[in-house]
Every structure is written in structure tokens, then in C-alpha cells.
C-alpha positions in Angstrom: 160.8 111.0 -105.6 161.2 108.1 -107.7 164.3 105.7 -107.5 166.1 105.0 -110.3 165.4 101.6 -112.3 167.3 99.5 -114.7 167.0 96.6 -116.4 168.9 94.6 -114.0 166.7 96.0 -111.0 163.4 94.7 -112.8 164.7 90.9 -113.8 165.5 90.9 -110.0 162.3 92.2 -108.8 160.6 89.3 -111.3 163.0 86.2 -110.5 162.4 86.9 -106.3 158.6 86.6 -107.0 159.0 83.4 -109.1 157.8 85.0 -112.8 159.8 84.4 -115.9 160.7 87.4 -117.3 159.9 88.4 -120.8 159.9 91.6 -122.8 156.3 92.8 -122.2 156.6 92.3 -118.1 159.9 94.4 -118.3 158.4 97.0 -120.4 155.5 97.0 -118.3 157.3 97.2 -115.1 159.3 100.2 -116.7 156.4 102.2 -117.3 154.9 101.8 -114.1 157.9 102.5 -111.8 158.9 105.8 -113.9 155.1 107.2 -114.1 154.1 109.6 -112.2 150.5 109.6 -112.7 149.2 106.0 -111.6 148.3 104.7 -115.0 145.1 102.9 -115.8 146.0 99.3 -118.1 144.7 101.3 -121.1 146.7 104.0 -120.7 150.0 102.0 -120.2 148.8 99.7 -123.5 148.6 102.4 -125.6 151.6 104.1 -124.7 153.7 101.1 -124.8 152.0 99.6 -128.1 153.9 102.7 -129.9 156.6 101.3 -129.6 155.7 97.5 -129.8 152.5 97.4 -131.9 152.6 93.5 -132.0 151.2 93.8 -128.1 148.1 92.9 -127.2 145.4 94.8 -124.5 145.0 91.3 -123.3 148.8 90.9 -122.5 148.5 94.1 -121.2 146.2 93.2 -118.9 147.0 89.8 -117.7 150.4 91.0 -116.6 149.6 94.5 -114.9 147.0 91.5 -112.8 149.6 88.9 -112.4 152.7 91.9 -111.2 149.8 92.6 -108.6 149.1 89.6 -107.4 152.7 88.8 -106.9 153.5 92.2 -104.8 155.6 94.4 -107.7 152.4 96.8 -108.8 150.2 98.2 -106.5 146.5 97.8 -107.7 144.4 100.6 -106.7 141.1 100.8 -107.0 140.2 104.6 -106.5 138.2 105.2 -109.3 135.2 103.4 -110.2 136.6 104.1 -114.4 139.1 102.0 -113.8 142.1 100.5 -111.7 145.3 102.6 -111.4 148.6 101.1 -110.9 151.4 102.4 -108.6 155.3 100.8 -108.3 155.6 99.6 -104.9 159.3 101.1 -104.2 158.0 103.7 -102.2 157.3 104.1 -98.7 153.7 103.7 -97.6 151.9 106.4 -98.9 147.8 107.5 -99.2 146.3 108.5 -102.7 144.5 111.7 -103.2 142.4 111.8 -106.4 141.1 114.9 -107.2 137.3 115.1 -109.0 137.7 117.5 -110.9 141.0 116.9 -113.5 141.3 113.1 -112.4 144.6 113.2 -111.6 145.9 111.2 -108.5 148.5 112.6 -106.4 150.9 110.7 -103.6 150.3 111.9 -100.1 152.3 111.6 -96.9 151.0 109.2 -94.9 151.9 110.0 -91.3 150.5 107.6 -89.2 151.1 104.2 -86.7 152.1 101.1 -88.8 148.1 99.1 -89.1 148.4 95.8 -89.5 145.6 93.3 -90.1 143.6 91.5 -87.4 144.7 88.3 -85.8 144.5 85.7 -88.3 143.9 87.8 -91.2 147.2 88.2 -93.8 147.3 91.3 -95.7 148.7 92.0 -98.9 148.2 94.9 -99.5 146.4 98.5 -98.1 145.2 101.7 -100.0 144.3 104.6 -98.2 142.3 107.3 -100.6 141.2 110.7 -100.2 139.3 112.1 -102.6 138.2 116.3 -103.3 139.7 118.9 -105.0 143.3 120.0 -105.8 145.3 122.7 -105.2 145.4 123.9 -108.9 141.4 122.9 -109.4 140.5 124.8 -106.1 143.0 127.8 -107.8 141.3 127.9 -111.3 137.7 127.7 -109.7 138.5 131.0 -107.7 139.8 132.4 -110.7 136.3 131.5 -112.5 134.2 132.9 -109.9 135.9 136.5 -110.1 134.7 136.5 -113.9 
């Protein structure tokens, strides 16, 4: 379930990680944090150049890469289409993406707190699992019966 965000909470989340905060990175952030479906870059440009069509794919990008780098987006790179962002307000969690609709669901992840080796720091993990989805799995039964 995703917390609820607000303008305040984003300008926070930018000033502790040392970025200036502008209109683009806020919109940006928006997006990501109240999507449920782990956007690809493309996907968040065109839904945010909707409503700001003086935005450029380029700032787009360079932001959804810099918010990573800094620790507010999760970049995950499950698909070899493209990378998927995720907000990072949630508690550690695996991806599944399923192969047949694409979609990319949250999944539980129940197990010891890893850590990086000795001497290694670690900014970030992704755990995927890959197959098919409930709903696939459903509507591939149904085809068969035909």
C-alpha cells in the first residue's frame, strides 16, 4: 500500500540528498511514488509531458538517473526493454514480472536481512522473479478449454 505524498514530503526527500529542487524532479518524484506499475522513463515522459509539454525526454531521463543515484527511485533493471522505476518508501520487497502481459508486481520478501560482503557497500538490491501471473495462468486455461 502506498503512503501518502505531498509536496512538502518530496522537497524533504530532495534537500536530505543534497538536489535542488525544481518542478520536473517534483513532478517526477510524484509520478513514481503514486504508480503502481513501475514505470519505464518513457512511460513517465509521456504521461507527464501532457501536462507540461515544454519537457524534454532528456530531462526526463537525466533526473529519473540522478533520483537513483542519490537513493529516492529504485532503478530496476528486470526487463532487458527497459529500466523500471520503483519509490523507495516501501519495505524491502522482490519484483515479479510476468512474461506474458509485462506487468511487474510487488512481492513479499520474507527472508534474513543480506548485507554485502566485507568491504563491499551496497546501495541498492533487486530481487526478481519472473513467469506467469495469476490472471495470465487464468486466461490461458480458459484458452485451452476452447
Amino acid at each position: 500500500m502506498k503512503k501518502d505524498y505531498n509536496r512538502t514530503d518530496f522537497l524533504k526527500m530532495l534537500a536530505n540528498a543534497g538536489i535542488r529542487s525544481s518542478v520536473q524532479r517534483l513532478a517526477i518524484l510524484e509520478y513514481v511514488f503514486m504508480c503502481e506499475s513501475h514505470p519505464a522513463a518513457e512511460e513517465i515522459y509521456s504521461a507527464l509531458v501532457r501536462s507540461n509539454p515544454m519537457l524534454s525526454r532528456t530531462t526526463v531521463f537525466n533526473n529519473l538517473r540522478l533520483l537513483s543515484e542519490k537513493g529516492i527511485l529504485n532503478d530496476m533493471d528486470i526487463s532487458s526493454e527497459s529500466t523500471r522505476y520503483d519509490s523507495t518508501d516501501t519495505p524491502p520487497h522482490a519484483h515479479f514480472m510476468c512474461r506474458k502481459c509485462r506487468r511487474i508486481f510487488d512481492i513479499p520478501l520474507a527472508m534474513p536481512v543480506m548485507s554485502a560482503p566485507h568491504g563491499f557497500h551496497c546501495d541498492n538490491v533487486n530481487v526478481f522473479f519472473k513467469g506467469v501471473c495469476p490472471q495470465c495462468m487464468e486466461k490461458s486455461d480458459v484458452d485451452k478449454k476452447k
